[in-house]
N, CA, C, O and CB atoms as a CASP TS submission, in Angstrom:
PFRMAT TS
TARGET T0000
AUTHOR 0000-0000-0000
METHOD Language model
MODEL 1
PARENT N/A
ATOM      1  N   UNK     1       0.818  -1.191   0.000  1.00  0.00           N
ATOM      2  CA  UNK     1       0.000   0.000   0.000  1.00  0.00           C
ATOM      3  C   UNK     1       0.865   1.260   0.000  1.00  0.00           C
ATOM      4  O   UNK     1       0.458   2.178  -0.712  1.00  0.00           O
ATOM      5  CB  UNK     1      -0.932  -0.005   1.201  1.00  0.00           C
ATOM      6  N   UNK     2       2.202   1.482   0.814  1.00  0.00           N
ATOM      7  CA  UNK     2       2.842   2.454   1.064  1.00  0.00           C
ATOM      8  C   UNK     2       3.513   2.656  -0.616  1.00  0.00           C
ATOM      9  O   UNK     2       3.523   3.811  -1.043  1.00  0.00           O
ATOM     10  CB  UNK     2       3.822   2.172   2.419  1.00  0.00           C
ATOM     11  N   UNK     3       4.045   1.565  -1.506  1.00  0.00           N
ATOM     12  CA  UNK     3       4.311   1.740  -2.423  1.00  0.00           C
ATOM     13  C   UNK     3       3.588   2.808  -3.260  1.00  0.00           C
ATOM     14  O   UNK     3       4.130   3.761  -3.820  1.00  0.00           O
ATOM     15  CB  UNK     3       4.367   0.745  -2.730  1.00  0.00           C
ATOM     16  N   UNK     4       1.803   2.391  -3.258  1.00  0.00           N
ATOM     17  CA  UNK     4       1.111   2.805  -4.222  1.00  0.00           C
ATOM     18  C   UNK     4       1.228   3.797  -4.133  1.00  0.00           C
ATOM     19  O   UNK     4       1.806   4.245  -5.123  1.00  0.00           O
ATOM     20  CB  UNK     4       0.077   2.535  -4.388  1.00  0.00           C
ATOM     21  N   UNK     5       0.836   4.964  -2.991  1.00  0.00           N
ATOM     22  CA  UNK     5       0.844   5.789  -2.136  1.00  0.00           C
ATOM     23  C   UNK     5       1.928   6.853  -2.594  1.00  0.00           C
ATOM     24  O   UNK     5       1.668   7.898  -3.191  1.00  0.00           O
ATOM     25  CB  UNK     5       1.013   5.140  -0.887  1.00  0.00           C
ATOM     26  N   UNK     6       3.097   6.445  -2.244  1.00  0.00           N
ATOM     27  CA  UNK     6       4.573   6.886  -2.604  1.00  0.00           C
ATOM     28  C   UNK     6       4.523   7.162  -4.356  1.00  0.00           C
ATOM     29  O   UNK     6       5.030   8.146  -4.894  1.00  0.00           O
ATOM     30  CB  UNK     6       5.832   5.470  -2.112  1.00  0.00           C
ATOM     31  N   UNK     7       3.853   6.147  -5.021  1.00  0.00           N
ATOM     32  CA  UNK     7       3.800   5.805  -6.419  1.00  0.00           C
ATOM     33  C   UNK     7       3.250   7.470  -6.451  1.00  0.00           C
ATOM     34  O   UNK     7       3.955   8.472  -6.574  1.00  0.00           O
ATOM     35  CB  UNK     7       2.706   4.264  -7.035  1.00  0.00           C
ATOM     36  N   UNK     8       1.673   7.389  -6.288  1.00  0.00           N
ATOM     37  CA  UNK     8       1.122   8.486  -6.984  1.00  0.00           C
ATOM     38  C   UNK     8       1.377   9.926  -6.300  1.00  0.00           C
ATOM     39  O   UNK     8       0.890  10.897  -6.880  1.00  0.00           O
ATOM     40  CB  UNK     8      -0.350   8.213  -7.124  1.00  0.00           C
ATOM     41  N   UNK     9       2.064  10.125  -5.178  1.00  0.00           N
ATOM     42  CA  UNK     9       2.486  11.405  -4.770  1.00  0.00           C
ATOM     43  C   UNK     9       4.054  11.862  -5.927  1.00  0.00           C
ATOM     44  O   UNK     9       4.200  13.039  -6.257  1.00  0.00           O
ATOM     45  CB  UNK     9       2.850  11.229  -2.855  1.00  0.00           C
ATOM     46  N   UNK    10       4.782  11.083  -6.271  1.00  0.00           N
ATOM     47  CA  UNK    10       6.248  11.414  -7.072  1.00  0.00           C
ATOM     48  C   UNK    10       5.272  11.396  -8.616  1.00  0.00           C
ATOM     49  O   UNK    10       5.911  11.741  -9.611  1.00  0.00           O
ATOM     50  CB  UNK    10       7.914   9.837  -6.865  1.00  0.00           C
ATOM     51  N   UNK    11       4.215  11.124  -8.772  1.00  0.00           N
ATOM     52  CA  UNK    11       3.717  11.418  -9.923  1.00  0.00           C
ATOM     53  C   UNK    11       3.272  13.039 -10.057  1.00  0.00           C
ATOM     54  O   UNK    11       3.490  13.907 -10.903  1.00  0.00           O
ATOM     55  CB  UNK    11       2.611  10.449 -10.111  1.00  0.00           C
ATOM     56  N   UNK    12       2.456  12.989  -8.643  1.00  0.00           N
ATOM     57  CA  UNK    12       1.754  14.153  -8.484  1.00  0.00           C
ATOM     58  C   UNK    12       3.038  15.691  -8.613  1.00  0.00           C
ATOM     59  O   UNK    12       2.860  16.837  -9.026  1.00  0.00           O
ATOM     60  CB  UNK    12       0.890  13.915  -6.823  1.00  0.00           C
ATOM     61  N   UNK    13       4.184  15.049  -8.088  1.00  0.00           N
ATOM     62  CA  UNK    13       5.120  16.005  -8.292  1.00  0.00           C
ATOM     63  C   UNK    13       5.341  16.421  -9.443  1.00  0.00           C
ATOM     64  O   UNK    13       5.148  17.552  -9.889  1.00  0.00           O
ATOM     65  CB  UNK    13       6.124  15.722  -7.889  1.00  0.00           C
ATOM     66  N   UNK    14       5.875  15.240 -10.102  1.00  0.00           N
ATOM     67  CA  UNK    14       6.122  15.464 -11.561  1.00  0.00           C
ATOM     68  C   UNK    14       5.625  16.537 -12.255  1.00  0.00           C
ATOM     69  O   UNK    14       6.183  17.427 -12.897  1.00  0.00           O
ATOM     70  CB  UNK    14       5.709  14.489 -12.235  1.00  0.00           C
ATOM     71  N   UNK    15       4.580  16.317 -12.033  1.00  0.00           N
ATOM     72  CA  UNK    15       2.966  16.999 -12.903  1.00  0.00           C
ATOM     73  C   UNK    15       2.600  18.989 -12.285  1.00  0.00           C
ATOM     74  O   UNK    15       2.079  20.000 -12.755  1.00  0.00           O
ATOM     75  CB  UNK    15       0.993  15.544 -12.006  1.00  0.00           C
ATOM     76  N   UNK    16       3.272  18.561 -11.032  1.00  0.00           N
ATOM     77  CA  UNK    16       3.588  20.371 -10.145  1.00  0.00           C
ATOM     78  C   UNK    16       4.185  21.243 -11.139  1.00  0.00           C
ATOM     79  O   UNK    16       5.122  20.948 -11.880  1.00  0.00           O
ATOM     80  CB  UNK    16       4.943  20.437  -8.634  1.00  0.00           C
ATOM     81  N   UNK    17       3.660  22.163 -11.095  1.00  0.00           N
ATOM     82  CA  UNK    17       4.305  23.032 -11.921  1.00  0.00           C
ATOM     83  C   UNK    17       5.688  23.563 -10.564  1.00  0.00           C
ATOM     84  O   UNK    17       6.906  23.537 -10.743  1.00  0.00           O
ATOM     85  CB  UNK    17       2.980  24.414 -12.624  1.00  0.00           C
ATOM     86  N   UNK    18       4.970  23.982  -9.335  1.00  0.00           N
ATOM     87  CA  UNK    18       6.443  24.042  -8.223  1.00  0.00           C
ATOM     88  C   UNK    18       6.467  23.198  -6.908  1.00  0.00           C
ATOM     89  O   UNK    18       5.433  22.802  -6.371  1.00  0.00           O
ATOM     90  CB  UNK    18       6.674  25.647  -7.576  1.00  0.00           C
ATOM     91  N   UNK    19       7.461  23.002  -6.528  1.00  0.00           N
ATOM     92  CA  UNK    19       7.530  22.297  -5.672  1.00  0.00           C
ATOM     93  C   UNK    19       8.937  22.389  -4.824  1.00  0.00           C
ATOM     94  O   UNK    19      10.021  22.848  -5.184  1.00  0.00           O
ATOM     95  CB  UNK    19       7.204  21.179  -6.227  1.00  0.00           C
ATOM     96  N   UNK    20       8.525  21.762  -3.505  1.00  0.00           N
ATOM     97  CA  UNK    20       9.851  22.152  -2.752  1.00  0.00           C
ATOM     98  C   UNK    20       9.817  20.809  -1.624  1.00  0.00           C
ATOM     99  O   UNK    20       8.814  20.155  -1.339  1.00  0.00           O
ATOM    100  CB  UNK    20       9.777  23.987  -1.904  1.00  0.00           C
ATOM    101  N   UNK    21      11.318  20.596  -1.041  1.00  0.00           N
ATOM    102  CA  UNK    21      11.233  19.740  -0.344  1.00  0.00           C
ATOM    103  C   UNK    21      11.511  20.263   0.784  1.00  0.00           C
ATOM    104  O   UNK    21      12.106  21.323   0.588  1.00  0.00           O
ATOM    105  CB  UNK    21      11.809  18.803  -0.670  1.00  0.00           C
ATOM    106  N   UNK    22      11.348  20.003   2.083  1.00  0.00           N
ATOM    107  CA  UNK    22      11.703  20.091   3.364  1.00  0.00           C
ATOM    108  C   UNK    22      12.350  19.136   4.451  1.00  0.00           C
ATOM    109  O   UNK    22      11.554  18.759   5.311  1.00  0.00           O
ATOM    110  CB  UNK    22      10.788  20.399   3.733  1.00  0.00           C
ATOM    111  N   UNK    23      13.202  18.837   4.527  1.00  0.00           N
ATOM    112  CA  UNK    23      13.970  18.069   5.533  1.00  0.00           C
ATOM    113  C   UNK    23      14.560  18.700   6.641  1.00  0.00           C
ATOM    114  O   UNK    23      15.532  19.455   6.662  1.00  0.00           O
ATOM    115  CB  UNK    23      14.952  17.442   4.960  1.00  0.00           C
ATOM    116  N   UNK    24      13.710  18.216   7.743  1.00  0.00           N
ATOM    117  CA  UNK    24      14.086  18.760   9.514  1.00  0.00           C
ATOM    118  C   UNK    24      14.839  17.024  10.434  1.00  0.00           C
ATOM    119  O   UNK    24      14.677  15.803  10.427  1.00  0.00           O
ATOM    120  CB  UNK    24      11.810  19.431  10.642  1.00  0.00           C
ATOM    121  N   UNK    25      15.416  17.769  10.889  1.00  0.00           N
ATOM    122  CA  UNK    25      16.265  16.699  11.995  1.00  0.00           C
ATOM    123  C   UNK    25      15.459  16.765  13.457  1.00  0.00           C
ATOM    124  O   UNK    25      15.098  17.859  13.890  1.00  0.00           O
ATOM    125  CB  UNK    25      18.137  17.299  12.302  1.00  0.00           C
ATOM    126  N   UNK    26      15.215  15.608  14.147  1.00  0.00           N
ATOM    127  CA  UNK    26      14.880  15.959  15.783  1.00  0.00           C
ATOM    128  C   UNK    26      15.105  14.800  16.504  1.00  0.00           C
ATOM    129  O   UNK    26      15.114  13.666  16.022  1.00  0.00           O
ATOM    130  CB  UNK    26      13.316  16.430  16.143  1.00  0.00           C
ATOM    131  N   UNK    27      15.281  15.084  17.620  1.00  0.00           N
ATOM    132  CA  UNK    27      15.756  13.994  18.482  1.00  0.00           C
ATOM    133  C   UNK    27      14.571  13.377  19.397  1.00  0.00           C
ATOM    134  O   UNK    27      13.924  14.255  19.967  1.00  0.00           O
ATOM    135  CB  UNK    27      16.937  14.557  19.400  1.00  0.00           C
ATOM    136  N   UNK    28      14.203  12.221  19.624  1.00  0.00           N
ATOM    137  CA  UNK    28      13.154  11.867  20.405  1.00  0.00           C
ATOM    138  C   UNK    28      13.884  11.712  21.738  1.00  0.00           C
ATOM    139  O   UNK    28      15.099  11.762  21.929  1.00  0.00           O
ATOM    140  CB  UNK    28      12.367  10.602  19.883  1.00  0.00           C
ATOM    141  N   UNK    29      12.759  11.485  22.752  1.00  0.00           N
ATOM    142  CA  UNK    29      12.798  11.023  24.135  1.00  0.00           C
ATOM    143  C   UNK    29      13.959  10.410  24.320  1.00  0.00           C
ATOM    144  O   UNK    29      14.828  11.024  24.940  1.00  0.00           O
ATOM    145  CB  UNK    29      11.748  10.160  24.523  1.00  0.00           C
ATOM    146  N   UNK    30      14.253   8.971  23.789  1.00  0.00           N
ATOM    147  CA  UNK    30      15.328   8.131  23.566  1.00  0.00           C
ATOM    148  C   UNK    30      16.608   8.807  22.892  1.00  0.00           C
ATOM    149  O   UNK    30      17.537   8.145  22.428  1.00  0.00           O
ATOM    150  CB  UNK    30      14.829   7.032  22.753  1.00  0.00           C
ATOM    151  N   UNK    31      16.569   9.755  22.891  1.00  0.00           N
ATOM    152  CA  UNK    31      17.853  10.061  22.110  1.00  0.00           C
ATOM    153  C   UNK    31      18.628   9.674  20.633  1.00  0.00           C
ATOM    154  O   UNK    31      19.775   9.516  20.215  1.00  0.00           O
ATOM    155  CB  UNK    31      18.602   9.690  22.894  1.00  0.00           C
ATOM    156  N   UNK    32      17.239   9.631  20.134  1.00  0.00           N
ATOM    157  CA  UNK    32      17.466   8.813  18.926  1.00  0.00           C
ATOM    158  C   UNK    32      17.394  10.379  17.731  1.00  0.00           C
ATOM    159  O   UNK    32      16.690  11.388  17.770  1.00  0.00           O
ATOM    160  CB  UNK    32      15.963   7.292  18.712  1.00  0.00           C
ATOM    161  N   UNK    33      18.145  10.063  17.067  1.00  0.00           N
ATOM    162  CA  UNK    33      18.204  11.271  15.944  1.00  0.00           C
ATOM    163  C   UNK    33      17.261  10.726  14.817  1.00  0.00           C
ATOM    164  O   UNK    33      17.458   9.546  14.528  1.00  0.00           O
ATOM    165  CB  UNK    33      19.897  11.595  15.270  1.00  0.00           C
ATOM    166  N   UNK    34      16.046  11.527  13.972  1.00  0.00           N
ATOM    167  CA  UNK    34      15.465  11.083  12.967  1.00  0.00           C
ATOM    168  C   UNK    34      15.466  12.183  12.378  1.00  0.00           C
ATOM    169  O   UNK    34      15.382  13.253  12.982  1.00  0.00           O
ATOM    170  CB  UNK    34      14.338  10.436  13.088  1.00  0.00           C
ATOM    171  N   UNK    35      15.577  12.055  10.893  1.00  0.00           N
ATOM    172  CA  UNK    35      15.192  13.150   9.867  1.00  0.00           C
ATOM    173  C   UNK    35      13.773  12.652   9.290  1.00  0.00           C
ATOM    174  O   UNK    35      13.561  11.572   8.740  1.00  0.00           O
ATOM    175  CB  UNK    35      16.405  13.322   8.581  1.00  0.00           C
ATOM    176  N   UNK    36      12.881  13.652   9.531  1.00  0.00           N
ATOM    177  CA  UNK    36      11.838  13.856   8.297  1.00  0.00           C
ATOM    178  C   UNK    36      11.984  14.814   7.483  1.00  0.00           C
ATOM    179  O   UNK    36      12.580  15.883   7.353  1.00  0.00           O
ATOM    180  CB  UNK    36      10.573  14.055   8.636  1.00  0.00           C
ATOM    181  N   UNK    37      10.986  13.860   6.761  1.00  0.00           N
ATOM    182  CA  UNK    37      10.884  14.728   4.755  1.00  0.00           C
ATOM    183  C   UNK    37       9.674  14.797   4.394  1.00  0.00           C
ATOM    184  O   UNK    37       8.851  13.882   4.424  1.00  0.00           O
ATOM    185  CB  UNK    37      11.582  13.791   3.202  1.00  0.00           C
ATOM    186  N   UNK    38       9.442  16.438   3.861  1.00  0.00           N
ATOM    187  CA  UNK    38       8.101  16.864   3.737  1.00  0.00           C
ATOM    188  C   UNK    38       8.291  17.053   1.931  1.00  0.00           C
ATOM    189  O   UNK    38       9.367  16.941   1.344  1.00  0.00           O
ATOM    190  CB  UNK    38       7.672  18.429   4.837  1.00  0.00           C
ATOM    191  N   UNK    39       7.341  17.272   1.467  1.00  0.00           N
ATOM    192  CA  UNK    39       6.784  17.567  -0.269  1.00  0.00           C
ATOM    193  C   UNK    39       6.005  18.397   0.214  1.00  0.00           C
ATOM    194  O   UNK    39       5.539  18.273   1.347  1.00  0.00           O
ATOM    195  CB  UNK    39       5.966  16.340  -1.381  1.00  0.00           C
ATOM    196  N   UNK    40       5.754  19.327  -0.532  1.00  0.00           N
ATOM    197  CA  UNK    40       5.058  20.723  -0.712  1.00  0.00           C
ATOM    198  C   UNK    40       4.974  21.118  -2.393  1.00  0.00           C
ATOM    199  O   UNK    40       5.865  21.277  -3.227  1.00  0.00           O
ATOM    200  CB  UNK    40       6.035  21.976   0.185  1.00  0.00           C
ATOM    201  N   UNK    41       3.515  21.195  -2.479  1.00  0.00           N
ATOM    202  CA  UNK    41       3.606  21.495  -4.080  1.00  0.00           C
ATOM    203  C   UNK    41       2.316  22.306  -4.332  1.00  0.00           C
ATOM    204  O   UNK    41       1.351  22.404  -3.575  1.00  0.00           O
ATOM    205  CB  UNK    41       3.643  20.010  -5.122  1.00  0.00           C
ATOM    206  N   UNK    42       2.460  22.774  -5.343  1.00  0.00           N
ATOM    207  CA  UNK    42       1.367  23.536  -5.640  1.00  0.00           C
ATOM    208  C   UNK    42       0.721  22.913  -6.655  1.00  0.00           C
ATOM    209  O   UNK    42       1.214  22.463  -7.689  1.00  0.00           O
ATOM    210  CB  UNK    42       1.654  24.839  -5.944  1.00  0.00           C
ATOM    211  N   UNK    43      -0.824  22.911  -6.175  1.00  0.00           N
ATOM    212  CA  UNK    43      -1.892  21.640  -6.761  1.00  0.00           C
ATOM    213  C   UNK    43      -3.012  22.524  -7.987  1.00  0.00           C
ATOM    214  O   UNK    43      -3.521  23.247  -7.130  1.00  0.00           O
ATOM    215  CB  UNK    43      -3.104  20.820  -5.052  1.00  0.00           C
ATOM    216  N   UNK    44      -3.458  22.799  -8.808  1.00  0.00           N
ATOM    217  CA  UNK    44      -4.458  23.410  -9.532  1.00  0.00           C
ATOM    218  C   UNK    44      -5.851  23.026  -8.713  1.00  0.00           C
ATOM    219  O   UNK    44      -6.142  21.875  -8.387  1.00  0.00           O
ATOM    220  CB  UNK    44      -4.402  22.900 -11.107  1.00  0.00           C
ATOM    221  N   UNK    45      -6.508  23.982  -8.492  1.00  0.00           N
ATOM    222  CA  UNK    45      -8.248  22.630  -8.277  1.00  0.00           C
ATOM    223  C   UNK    45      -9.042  23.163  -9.460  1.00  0.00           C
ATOM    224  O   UNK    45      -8.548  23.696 -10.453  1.00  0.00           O
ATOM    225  CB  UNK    45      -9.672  22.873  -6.349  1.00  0.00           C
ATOM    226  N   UNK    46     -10.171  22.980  -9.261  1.00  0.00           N
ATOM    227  CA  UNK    46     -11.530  22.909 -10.273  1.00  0.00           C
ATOM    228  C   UNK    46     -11.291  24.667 -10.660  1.00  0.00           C
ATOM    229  O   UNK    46     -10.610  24.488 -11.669  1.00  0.00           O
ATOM    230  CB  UNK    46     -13.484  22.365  -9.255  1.00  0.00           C
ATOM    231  N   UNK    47     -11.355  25.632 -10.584  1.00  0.00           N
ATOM    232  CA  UNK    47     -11.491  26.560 -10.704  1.00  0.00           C
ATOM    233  C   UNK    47     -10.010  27.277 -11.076  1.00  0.00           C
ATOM    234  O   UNK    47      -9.995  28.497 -11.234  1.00  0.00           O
ATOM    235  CB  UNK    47     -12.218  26.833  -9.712  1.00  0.00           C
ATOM    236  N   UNK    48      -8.836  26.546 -11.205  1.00  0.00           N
ATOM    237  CA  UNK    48      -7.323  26.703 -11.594  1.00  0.00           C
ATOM    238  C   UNK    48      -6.783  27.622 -10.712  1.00  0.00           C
ATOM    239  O   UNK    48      -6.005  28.514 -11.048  1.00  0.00           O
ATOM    240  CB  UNK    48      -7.044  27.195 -13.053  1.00  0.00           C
ATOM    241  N   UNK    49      -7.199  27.412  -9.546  1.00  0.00           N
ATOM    242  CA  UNK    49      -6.219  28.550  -8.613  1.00  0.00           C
ATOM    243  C   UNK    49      -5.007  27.031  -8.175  1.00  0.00           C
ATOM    244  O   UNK    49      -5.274  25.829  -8.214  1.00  0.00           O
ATOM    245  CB  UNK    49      -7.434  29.609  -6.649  1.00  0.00           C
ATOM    246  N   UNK    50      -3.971  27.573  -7.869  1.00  0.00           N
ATOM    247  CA  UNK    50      -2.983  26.968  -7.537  1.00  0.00           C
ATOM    248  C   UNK    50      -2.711  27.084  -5.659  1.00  0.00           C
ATOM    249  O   UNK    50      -1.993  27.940  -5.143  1.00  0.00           O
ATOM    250  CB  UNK    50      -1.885  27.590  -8.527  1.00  0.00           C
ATOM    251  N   UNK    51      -3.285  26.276  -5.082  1.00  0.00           N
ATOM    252  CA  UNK    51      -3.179  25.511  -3.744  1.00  0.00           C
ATOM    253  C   UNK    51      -1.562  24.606  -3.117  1.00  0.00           C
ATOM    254  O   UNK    51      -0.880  23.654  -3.496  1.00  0.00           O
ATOM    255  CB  UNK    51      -4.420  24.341  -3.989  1.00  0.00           C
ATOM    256  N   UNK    52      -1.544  25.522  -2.065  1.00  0.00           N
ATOM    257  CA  UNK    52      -0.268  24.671  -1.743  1.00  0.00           C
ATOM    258  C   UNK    52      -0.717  23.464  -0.607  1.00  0.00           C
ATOM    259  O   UNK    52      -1.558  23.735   0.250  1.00  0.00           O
ATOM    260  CB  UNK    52       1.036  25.770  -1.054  1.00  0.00           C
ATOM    261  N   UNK    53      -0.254  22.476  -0.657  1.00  0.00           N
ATOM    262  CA  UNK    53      -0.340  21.212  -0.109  1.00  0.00           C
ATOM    263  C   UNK    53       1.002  20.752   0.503  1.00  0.00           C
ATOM    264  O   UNK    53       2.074  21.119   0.024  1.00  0.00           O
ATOM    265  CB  UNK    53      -0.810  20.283  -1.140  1.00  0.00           C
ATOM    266  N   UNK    54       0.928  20.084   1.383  1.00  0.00           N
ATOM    267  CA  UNK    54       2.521  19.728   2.045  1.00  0.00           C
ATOM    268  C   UNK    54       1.644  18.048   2.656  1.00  0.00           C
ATOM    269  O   UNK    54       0.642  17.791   3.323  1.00  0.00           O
ATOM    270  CB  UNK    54       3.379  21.340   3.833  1.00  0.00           C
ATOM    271  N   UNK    55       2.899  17.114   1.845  1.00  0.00           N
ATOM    272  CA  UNK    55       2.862  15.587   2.398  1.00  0.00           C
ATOM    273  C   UNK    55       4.006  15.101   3.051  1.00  0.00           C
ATOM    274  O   UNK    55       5.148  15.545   2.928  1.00  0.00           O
ATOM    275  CB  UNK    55       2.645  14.599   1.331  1.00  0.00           C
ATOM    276  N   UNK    56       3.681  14.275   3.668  1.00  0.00           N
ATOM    277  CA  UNK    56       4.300  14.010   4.755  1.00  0.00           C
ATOM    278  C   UNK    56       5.292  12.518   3.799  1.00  0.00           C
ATOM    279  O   UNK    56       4.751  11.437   3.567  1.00  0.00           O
ATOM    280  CB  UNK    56       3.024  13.693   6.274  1.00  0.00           C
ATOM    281  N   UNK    57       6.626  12.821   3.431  1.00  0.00           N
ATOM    282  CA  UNK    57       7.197  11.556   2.961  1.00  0.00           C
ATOM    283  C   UNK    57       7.545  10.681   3.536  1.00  0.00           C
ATOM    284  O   UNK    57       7.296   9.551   3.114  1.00  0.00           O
ATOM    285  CB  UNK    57       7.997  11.598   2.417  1.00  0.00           C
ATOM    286  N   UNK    58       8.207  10.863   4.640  1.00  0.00           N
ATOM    287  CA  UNK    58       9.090   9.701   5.430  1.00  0.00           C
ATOM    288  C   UNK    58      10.086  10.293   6.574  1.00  0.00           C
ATOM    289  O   UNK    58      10.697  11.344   6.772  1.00  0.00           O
ATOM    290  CB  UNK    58      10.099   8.851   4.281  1.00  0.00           C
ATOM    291  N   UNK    59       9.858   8.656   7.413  1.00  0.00           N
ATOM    292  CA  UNK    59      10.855   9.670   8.426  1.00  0.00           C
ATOM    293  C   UNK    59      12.169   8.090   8.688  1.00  0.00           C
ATOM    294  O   UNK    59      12.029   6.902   8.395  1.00  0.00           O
ATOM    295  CB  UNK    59       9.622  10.477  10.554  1.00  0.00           C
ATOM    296  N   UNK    60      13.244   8.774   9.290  1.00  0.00           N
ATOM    297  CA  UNK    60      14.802   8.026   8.717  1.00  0.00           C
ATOM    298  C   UNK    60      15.503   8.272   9.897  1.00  0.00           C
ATOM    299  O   UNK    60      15.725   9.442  10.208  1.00  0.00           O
ATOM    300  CB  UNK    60      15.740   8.772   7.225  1.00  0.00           C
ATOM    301  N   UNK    61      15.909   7.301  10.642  1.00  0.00           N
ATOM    302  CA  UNK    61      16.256   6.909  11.879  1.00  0.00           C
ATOM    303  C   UNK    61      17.948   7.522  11.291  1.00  0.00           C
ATOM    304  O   UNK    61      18.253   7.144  10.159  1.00  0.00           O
ATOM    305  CB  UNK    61      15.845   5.015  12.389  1.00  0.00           C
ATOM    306  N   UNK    62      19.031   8.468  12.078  1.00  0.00           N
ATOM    307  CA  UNK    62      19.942   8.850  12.033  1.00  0.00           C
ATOM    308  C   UNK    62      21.150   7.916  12.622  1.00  0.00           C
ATOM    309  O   UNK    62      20.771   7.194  13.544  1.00  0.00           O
ATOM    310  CB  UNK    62      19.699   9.916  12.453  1.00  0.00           C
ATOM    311  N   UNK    63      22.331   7.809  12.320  1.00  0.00           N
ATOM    312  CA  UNK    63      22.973   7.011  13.075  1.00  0.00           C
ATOM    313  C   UNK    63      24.036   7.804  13.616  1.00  0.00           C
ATOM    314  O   UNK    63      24.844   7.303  14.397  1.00  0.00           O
ATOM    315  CB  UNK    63      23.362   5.864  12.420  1.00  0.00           C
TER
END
């Protein structure tokens, strides 16, 4: 499922006219370092105004 998911958001990029990525670092409770990664793009809707949207990609255990 996460595939499909992943599948049609890097499509949805494609197809952005802009887009930007965001990667933040934070440390949990445990002392564990993780980076997340955000997508942010600007979407057309029914009426062609351009909407910004931000998805949530993944998050990546630091070593």
């Amino acid at each position: 499922m996460a595939d499909v998911l992943r599948s049609d958001l890097l499509q949805q990029i494609q197809t952005s006219c802009k887009y930007s990525i965001t990667i933040d670092e934070s440390t949990d409770i445990s002392v564990k370092q993780n980076l997340v990664t955000y997508a942010r793009l600007l979407e057309t809707d029914e009426f062609g105004m351009a909407l910004p949207h931000t998805y949530f990609l993944g998050v990546a255990e630091l070593q």
